[in-house]
C-alpha positions in Angstrom: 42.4 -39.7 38.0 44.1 -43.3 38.3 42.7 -43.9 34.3 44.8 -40.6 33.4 48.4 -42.0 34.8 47.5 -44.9 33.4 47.0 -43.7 29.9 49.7 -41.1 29.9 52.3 -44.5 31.2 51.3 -46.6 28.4 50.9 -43.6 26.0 54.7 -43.0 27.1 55.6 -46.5 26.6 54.0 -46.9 23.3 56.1 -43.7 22.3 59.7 -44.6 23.5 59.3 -48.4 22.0 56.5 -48.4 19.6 55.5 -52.3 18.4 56.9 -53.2 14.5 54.9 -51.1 12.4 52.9 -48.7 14.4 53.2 -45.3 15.2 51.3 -43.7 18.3 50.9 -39.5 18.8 47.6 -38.1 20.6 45.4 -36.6 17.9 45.2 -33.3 20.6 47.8 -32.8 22.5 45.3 -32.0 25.3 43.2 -34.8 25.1 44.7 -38.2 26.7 41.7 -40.2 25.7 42.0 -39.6 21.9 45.0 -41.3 19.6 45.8 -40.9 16.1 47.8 -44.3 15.1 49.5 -44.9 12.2 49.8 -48.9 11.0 52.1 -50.0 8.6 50.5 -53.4 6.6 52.4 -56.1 7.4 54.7 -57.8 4.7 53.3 -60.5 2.7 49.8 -59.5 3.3 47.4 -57.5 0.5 48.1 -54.3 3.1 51.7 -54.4 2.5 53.2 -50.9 1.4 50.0 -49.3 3.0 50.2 -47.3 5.7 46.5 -47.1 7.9 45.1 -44.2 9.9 43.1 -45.6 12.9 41.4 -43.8 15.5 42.0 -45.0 19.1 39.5 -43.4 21.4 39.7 -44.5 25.3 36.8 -44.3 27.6 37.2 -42.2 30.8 36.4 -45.8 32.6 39.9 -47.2 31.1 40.9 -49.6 31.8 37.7 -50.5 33.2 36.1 -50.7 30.2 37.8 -51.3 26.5 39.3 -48.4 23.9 37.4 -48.5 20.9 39.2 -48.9 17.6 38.4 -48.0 14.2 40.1 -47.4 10.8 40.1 -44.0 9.4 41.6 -45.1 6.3 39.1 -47.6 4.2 40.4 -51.4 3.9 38.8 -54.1 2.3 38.8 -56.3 5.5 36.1 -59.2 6.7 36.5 -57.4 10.5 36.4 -53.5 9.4 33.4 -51.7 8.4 32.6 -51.0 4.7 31.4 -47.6 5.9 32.7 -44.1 6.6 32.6 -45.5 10.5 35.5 -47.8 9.9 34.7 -50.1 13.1 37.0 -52.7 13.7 35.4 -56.4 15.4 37.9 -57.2 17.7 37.2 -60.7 20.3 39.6 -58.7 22.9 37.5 -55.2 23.2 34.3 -56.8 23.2 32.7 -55.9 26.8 32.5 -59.0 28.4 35.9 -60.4 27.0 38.1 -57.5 28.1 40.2 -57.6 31.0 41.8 -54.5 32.7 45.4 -55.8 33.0 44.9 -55.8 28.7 47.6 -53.2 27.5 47.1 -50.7 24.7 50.4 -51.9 22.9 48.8 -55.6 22.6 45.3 -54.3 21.6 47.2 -52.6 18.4 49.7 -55.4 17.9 46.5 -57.6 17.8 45.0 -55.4 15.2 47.7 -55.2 12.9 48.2 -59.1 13.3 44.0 -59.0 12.2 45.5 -57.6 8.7 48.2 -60.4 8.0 45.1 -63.2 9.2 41.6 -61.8 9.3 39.2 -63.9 11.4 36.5 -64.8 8.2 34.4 -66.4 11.2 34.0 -63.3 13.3 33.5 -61.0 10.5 31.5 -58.0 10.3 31.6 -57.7 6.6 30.0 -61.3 5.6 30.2 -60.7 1.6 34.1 -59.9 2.3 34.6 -63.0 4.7 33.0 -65.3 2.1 35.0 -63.7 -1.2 37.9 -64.4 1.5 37.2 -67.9 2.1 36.2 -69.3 -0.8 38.4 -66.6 -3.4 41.5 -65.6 -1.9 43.1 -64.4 -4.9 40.0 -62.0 -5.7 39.9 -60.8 -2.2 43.8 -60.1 -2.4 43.1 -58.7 -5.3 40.5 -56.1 -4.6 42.8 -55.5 -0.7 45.9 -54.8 -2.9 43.9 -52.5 -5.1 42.0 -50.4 -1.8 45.3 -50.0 -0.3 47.0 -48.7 -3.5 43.7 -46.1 -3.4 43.2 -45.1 0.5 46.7 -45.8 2.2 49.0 -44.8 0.0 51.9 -43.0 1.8 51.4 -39.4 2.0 
């Protein structure tokens, strides 16, 4: 029951003061554990003018164990999935680095922060994470173009 408060406080929180960018609503107004949030990409990045649909789910262990966090809308991103999946590689919500006192707000700040400087080194997609090292303008490129495509404001 303790996970519940917990969730419904930061859920609150989130609410009143979302961070820049971000918009928080529960994707089922009777389920705690599921969020729908919205993320604006952040100025001067290839994501900017996009807005991105990703799917917070919370385990009932929270905040024993880590929300996962995944992107509903495509992006061409070294730490997102290519696939339909959308997983997102984040240092913070892996198992063994997450720590209970870890807030929900920070875990999305973090996230949107991953689209202004992806983490090449800790990617998931390794053909993206090299275009992004060694060709930045392509990978800008082909970013600009997925988030005129799949994030368009609608």
């Amino acid at each position: 029951m303790g996970s519940q408060k917990r969730i419904a406080k930061e859920l609150s929180e989130l609410t009143a003061s979302p961070p820049d960018g971000i918009t928080v609503t529960l994707l089922d107004e009777a389920n705690l554990y599921e969020w729908k949030v919205l993320m604006e990409g952040p100025e001067g990045s290839p994501y900017q003018g996009g807005i991105f649909q990703i799917r917070l789910v919370l385990p009932t262990e929270y905040p024993f164990k880590p929300p996962t966090v995944s992107f509903a809308t495509k992006i061409y991103h070294p730490n997102v999935t290519n696939d339909d999946k959308g997983s997102m590689c984040l240092g913070m919500l892996r198992p063994d680095e997450w720590k209970p006192s870890s807030k929900i707000g920070a875990v999305l700040e973090f996230a949107r922060q991953l689209l202004a400087e992806p983490m090449p080194d800790d990617a998931i997609e390794g053909r993206i994470a090299e275009q992004y090292k060694n060709d930045n303008k392509r990978y800008d490129e082909i970013a600009r173009e997925w988030t005129r495509k799949h994030a368009n404001k609608t």
